[in-house]
C-alpha positions as CSV (number, residue, x, y, z in Angstrom):
1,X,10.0,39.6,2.6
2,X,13.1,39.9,1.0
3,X,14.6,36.5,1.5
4,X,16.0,36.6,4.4
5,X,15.7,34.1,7.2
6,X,12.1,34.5,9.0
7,X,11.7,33.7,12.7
8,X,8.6,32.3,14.0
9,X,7.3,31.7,17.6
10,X,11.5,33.1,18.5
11,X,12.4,29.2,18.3
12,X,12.2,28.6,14.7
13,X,13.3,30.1,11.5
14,X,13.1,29.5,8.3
15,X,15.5,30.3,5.1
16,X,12.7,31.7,2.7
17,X,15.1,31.7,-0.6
18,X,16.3,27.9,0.5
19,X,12.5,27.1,1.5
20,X,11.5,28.6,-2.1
21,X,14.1,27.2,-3.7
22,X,13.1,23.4,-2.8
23,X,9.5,24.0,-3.3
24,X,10.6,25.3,-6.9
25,X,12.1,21.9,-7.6
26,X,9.7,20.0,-6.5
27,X,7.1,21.7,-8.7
28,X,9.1,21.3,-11.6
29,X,9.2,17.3,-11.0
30,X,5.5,17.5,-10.4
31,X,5.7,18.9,-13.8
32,X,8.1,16.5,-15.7
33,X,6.0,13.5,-13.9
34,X,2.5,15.2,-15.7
35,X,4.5,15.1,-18.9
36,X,6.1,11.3,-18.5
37,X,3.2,10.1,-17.5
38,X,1.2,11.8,-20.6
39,X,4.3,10.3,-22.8
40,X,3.4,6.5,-21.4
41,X,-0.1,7.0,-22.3
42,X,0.5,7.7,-25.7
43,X,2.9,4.9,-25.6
44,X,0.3,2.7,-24.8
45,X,-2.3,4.6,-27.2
46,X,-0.2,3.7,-30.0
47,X,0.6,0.0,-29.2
48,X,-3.3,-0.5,-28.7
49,X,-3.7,0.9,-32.0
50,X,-1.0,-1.4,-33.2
51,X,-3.0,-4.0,-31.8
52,X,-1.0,-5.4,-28.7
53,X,-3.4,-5.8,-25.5
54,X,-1.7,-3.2,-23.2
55,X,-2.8,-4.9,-20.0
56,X,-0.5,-7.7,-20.6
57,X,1.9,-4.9,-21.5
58,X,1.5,-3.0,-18.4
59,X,2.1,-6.6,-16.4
60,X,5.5,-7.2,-18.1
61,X,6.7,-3.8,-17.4
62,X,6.0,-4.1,-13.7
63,X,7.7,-7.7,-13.6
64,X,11.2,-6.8,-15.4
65,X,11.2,-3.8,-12.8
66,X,11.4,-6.8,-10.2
67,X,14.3,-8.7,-8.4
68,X,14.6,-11.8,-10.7
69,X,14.7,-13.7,-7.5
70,X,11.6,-12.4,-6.2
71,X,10.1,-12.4,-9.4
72,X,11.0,-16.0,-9.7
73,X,9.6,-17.0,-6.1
74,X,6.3,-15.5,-6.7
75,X,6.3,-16.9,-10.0
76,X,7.0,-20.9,-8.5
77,X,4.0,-19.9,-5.8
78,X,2.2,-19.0,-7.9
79,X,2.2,-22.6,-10.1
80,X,2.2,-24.2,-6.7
81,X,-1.1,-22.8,-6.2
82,X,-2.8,-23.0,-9.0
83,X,-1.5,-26.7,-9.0
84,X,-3.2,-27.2,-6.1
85,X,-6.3,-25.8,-7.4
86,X,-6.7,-27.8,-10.6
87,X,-5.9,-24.9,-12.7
88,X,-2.9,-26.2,-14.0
């Protein structure tokens, strides 16, 4: 193999350098994804040891990645329901 384009089944063919190439990068994401998400454990490690609960943590980092309007809809069903139920 030296790179070249490769024809299977005489219909297809394939750029092995370009085919290498993307597989390359998508390695080295899986990579820098390990690493990120070793870096947000430790995160969490330490602010745990700080003493801050890091399930409530985890939930306000998923809702200011919402829409505001969204978050704010769910948010008013959410006290409708629980309004409903006596929990409120």
């Amino acid at each position: 193999m030296d790179g070249s384009n490769i024809e299977i089944g005489g219909n297809y063919s394939v750029a092995a350098d370009e085919l290498r190439a993307f597989i390359e990068r998508v390695e080295k994401i899986n990579a820098q994804e390990a690493d990120l998400k070793l870096l947000k454990k430790e995160v969490y490690a330490e602010a745990k040891g700080r003493g801050y609960m890091t399930r409530p943590m985890r939930t306000v980092v998923k809702l200011r990645a919402e829409d505001p309007d969204k978050r704010a809809e769910e948010e008013a069903a959410l006290e409708l329901y629980k309004t409903a139920l006596g929990m409120s």
